[in-house]
Structures are given as C-alpha cells and as structure tokens.
C-alpha positions, -999 to 999 in steps of 0.1 A, spaced: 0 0 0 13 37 -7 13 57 24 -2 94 16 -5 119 47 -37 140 42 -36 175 61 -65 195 69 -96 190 84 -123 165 91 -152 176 95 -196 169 105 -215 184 76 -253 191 71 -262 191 32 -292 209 22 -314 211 -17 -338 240 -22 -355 243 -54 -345 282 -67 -312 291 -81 -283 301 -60 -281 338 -69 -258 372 -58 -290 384 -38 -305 354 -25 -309 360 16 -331 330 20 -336 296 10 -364 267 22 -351 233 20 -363 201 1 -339 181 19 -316 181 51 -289 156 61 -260 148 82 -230 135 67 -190 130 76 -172 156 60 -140 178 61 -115 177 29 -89 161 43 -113 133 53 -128 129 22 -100 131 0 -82 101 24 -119 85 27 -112 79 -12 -76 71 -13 -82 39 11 -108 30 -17 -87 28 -39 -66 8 -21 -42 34 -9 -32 31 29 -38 75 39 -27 89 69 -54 121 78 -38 148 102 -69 169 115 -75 186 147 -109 174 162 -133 189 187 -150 164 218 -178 155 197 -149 134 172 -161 107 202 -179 83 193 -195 87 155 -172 97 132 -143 80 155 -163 45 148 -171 55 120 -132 57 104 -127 21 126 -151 6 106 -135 20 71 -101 10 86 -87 41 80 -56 48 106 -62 73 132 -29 83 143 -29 116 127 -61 125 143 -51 152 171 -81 156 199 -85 196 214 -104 194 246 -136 214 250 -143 222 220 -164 211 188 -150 194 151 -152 218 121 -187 221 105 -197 226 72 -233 238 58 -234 232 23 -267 243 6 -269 230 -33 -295 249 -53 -319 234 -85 -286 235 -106 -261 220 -87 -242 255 -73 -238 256 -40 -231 282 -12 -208 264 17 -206 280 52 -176 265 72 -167 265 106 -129 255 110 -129 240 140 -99 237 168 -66 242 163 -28 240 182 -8 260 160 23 261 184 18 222 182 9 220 144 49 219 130 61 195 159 33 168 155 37 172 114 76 165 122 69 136 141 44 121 119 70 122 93 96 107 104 78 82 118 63 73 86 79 69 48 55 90 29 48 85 -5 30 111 -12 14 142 7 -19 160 -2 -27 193 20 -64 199 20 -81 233 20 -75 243 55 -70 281 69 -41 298 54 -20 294 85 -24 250 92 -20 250 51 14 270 52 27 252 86 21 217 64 43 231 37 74 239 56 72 210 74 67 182 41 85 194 13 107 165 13 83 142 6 84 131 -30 44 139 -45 28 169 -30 -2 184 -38 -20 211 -24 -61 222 -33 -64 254 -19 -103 248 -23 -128 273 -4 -97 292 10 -82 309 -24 -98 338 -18 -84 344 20 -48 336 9 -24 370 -2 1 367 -29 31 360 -5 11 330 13 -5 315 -26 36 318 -36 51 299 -9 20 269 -14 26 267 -49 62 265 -46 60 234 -21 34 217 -46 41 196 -76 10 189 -85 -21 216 -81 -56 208 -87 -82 240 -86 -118 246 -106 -119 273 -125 -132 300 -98 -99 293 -77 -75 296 -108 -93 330 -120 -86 338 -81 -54 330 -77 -42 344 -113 -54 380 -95 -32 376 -71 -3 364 -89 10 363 -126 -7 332 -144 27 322 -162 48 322 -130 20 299 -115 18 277 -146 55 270 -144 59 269 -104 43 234 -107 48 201 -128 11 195 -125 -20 217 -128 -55 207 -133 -81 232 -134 -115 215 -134 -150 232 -149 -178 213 -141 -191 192 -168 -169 210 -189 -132 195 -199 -103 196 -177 -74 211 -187 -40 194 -181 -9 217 -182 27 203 -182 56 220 -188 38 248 -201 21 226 -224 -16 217 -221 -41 194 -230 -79 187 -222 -99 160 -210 -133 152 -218 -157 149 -189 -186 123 -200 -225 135 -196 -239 122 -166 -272 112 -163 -298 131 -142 -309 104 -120 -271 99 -114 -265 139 -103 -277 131 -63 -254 153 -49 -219 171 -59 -204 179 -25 -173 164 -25 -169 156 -58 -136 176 -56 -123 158 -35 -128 128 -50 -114 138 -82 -83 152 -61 -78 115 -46 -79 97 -72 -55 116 -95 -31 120 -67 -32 78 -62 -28 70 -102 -1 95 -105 16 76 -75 9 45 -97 31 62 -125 -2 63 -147 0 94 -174 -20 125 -168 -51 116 -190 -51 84 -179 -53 97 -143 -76 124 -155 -101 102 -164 -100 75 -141 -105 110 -115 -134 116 -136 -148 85 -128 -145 87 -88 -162 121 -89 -189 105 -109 -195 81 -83 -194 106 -54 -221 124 -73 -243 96 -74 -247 94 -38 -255 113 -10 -231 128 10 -189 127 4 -185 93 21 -208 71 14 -195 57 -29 
C-alpha cells in the first residue's frame, strides 16, 4: 500500500437542496432536503484514497464531539487514526453546504480547533515516523495549510487544493503553497482567483502539474507549459444526487494514479470516474 499523509480538516457536515437558483442576492432559502454526513476535505479526499486501495494517513485537529460517531465511523472503514489530534472542550469543524436546483452551491464552514504552536512539531513527528509516499494538503486556513508546507516538502508527491480558501490567501502565502506543490488541482473559480493575485505564467510553471476543473466542462492538463484537455462524460440526471465532494474525490484519485506512475489523461479520467460516483450518492463518504 502507498502511504499518503492527508492534512486538513475532518469535519460533521449538514447538506441541504432548495428548489431556486443560487443567486448574488439570495438571503433565504427553504429546503427540500436536510442531512448529516461525515465531512471535512482532508477526510474525504483520504476517505477515497483507502478505496482505492491506498493506505492515507489524515492529520486533523478534532473537537469532543470526534467521540464516538465519526471516530467508529473511520474504525469501521479501517482508515488509521494516528494523525487524528483531539483539542479538549471544543467542537469538530462544521460545514453547511446548501446546493440549489442547478447544482451551485453556497458552503458556510466552521474551521474547527486548532494548536498552532503544536501544528509543526506533530507534522515533524508524523514524518519521520512514517515513509511517505506522497502528501496532499487539503483546503484548511491559510495558517495550518502553510505550517504543512514547511514541514513536508521533502516528501516526494505533493499536492495542495487550496479549495474554499483561495480567496483568504495573499500573494506571499498563494507563492510559498505553490512552490511546495508539484502537483495543483483548482476549478476554474480558484484559478481566475489565484491568477489575481499572482501572474498566471509564473503559476503555470511553479508546478509540474496543474489541473483546473469546470464542471461538466473538460479539464485542462498543463505540463511543462504545455496543455491538454480531457473530456468529462455526460452524466445522467438520476445519477446527479449530490456534488459535494466531488472535488475531493477527483483530487484523490489523481493523486493515487499519478503515484501509480499512470499518465496525466489516464489519471484524469480515471478521477473523472471517482467524482462521478461521489455524485451519485448522498453525502462525500458514502460511494
């Protein structure tokens, strides 16, 4: 099995549908549908690399209420728990995802507990503990994210999704994170986003690897300043159940075939498929 650290956080999330469209104005919303799910990005994108056969290592701060549910709940997907750091009295990071009639969502996020003075020294000891393959850093406040970079660049594969954090992150803090990554994977909200803060070229060739996803439209591939796109296959409507965490997924599994020495399309698709099969079920934990 390849060993892949995961850093960010885990977190409870409640998943709402409401029937309007999502727009710049919209101050309220009534639900079709509520639900509890595990959650947190660094959770979900480990949650997938053990399916695929991958043996991931989570690091995540947790609140009281880690005890029992989502704590049985990673026993009984044999996922280790070794990274998982417990901050007494307080609660996990939350998120509130509401996904409107066309599949855009608004996502409110509580970040949950943190050690910051103990962040570097148990990221130290985790690694030299442990012979990492590979490293993903997982959206996470600008502060954990750059902490987790300073502390892993030596391990070989590193990727970092900046996710629902671009637009916190200054130019100094997006150049350092690209610098420690080889491999970035943003849609095309957080590449527009991070190109205003910093010169697009410069970005391009700071990484071997970038991937900027669009939806149902293709995924571009660049490489060496060269690019290439990737078709992403129609999926049926009665297959569209719910597309939180399909970023993750697709994050997961193109980290764990480019482990596998696989070439970019080939990886590209095959992430393609995983977020397909996230989408067709409730929740980011569950395919």
């Amino acid at each position: 099995m390849t060993s892949i650290l995961v850093c960010g956080s885990l977190a409870f999330d409640d998943i709402g549908f409401f029937d309007q469209r999502l727009a710049a104005d919209t101050r309220n919303v009534k639900l079709k549908r509520l639900y509890r799910a595990f959650g947190g990005c660094a959770m979900n994108i480990a949650y997938n690399l053990k399916r695929l056969g991958d043996e991931p290592i989570p690091f995540a701060y947790v609140g009281d209420d880690y005890v029992p549910e989502y704590q049985a709940h990673l026993l009984r997907l044999e996922i280790s728990q070794r990274g998982i750091r417990t901050v007494p009295d307080t609660l996990s990071s939350r998120g509130i995802v509401l996904t409107d009639i066309d599949g855009a969502q608004f996502t409110a996020f509580y970040p949950g507990p943190s050690l910051q003075d103990d962040h570097a020294r148990e990221l130290q000891k985790l690694r030299t503990e442990i012979d990492f393959e590979g490293v993903a850093i997982a959206p996470d406040v600008p502060e954990k994210m750059l902490t987790a970079a300073h502390q892993l660049e030596q391990i070989p594969v590193r990727l970092w999704c900046p996710g629902q954090y671009t637009e916190l992150l200054d130019r100094q803090q997006v150049e350092t994170l690209v610098a420690f990554a080889n491999l970035l994977i943003v849609n095309a909200h957080e590449w527009r986003t991070l190109c205003g803060q910093c010169d697009e070229l410069e970005l391009r060739s700071s990484v071997d690897t970038l991937i900027i996803t669009d939806g149902p439209n293709p995924i571009t591939l660049h490489q060496n300043l060269e690019s290439e796109q990737v078709h992403v296959p129609p999926i049926a409507d009665e297959q569209q159940v719910d597309p939180t965490g399909c970023g993750d997924a697709f994050a997961a599994a193109y980290l764990h075939y480019q482990l596998a020495q696989e070439s970019p399309a080939f990886a590209a698709r095959k992430a393609i498929e995983q977020a397909a099969a996230c989408m067709a079920e409730r929740g980011c934990q569950n395919h």
